[in-house]
N, C-alpha and C positions, 0 to 999 in steps of 0.2 A: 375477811377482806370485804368492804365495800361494795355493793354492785350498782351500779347509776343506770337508774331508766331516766332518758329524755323523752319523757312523754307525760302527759296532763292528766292530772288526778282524777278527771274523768272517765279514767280507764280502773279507776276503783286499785290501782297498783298497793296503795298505803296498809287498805284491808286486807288485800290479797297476803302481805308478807305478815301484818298482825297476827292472822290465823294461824302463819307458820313459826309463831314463837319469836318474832326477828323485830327489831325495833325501827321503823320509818321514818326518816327524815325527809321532809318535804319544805319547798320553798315556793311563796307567793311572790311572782312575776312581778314588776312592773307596768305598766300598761303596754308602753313599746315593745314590750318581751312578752308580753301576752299575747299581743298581736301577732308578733312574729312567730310563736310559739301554736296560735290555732292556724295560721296560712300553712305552718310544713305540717300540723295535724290534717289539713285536709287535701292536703298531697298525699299523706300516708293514707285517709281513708277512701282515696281515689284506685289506688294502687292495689289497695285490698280490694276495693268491689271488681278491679277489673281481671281479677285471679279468682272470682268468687265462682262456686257451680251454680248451678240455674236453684237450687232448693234456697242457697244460702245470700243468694245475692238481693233480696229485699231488706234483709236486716243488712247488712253492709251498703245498703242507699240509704235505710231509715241513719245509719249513722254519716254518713255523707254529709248530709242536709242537718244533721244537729254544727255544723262546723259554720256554715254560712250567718244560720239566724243568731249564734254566738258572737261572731264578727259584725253582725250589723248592731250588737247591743255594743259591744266595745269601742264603735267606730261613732255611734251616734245617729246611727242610720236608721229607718222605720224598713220592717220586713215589709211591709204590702207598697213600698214603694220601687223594691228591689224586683218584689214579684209583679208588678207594675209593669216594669223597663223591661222583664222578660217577654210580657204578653207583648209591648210596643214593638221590638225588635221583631219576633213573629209574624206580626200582624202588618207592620207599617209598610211594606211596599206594595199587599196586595193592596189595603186602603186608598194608596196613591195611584194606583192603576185604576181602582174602581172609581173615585174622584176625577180622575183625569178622561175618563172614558164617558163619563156620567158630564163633564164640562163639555168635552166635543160635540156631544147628542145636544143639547141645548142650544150650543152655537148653533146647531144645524137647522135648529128650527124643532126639534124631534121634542119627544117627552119630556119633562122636567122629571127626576129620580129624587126619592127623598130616604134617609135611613133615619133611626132612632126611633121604629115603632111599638112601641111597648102594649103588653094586653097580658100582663104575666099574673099567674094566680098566685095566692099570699104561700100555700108553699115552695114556688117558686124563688118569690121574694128572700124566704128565709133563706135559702139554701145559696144564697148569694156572697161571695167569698169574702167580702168585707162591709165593715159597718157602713161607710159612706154609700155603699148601694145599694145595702139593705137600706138603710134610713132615706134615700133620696127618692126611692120607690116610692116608698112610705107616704114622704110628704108631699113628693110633687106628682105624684100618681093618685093617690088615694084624700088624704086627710086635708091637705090645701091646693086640693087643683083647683083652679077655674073652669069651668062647666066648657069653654073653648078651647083651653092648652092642650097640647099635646106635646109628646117629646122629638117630635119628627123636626128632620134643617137638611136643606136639600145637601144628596151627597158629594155636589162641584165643589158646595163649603167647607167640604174638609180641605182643602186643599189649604185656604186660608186659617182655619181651626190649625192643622198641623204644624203650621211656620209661627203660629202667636205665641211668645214669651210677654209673660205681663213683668218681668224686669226686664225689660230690653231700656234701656237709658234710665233706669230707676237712680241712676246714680245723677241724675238733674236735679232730680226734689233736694229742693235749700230751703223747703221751709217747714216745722215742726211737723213729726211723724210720726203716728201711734198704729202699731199692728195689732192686730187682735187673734188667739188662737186658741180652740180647746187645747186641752192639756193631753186627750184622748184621742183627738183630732186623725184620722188617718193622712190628712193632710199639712199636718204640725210642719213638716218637714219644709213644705215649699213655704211656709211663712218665714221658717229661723235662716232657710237660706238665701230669700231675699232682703233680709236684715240687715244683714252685714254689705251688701250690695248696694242699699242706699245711702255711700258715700258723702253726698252732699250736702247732708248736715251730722251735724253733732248733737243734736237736738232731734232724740227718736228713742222710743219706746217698742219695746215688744210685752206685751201684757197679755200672763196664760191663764185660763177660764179652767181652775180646778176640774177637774170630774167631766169637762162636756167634749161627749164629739162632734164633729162639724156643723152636721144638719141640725143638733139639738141646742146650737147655740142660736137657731131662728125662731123656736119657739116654746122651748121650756122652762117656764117660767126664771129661775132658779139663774138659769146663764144668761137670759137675756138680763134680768137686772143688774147682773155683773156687768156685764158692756157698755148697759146706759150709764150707769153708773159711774162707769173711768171716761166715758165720752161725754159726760157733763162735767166732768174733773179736769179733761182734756181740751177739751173746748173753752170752759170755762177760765181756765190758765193760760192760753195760746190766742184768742182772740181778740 
């Protein structure tokens, strides 16, 4: 007789019955069924961790968290965007208290308050949890500072920083549109989402720069030629 596991090959099921002589039938999802299939996987490995003893409950998070970055591959999603929105949430109402309190002192005549001081040493740097900030160190700390920049912007400005959508009306632009984005880009995400966004024409381009991440599309060699390259193509055709 039969016996049907509803659960994903990832649980090595198929081996497990080979070893015992028995022959496995498995069937590959469709994407809609995939999906649906890792969201009750990660109710199941909820469930588990939260029955787990204190020895056993790391391995049952390290499998928790394999269910998410699964679903942000299926969905189209970038993990460091996901773990982005985590830090935001966190983070975003002390911000706006520290901004809004840092705004009132100003009115008052009192200190001006500035955040964004950086003085980090290169193993710092590395140890930085994504590329974009690894490499922004990089550049705009080290390798192409100006001998007067700093990273500092008084901290009232968050206030205004926090509320800026750069597609807030992108659906106005009616005249020919080229986006540009590494392919690597920790930031891919916010380009292909304001893509589809700008509405108002029919006439628009998204062009992906194989191989580069953000910050290396400003200055290695290799991707900047790519960009001038379509922006003399683009320009060139549209002007």
């Amino acid at each position: 007789m039969p016996v049907v596991f509803r659960t994903l090959a990832r649980d090595r099921i198929p081996e497990i019955i080979q070893s015992e002589d028995r022959r496995p039938v498995t069937r590959a999802p469709d994407e809609a069924s995939y999906r649906e299939a890792l969201l009750a996987k990660l109710i199941e490995e909820a469930q588990q961790a939260s029955h787990a003893t204190a020895g056993g409950l790391p391995g049952e998070l390290a499998g928790v968290l394999e269910v998410p970055r699964a679903l942000t591959v299926t969905t189209g999603m970038a993990w460091p965007r996901v773990h982005a929105l985590g830090d935001d949430k966190r983070t975003i109402q002390q911000r706006l208290e520290q901004a809004s309190a840092a705004r009132a002192q100003e009115t008052a005549g009192g200190e001006i308050l500035y955040a964004g001081d950086a003085d980090l040493t290169d193993e710092q740097i590395a140890a930085q949890p994504f590329d974009l900030y690894r490499q922004s160190y990089e550049y705009y700390w080290k390798t192409h500072a100006h001998p007067r920049s700093t990273f500092r912007y008084t901290m009232s400005s968050l206030l205004d920083l926090m509320s800026f959508d750069a597609t807030d009306e992108i659906e106005l632009i009616d005249k020919p549109l080229l986006m540009i984005a590494g392919s690597i880009a920790d930031t891919r995400y916010m380009t292909e989402e304001a893509f589809p966004k700008a509405s108002g024409t029919e006439d628009k381009e998204l062009f992906i720069i194989e191989g580069a991440r953000h910050i290396e599309t400003y200055w290695v060699d290799e991707y900047v030629d790519a960009a001038l390259a379509k922006l003399v193509e683009f320009y060139g055709a549209k002007l």
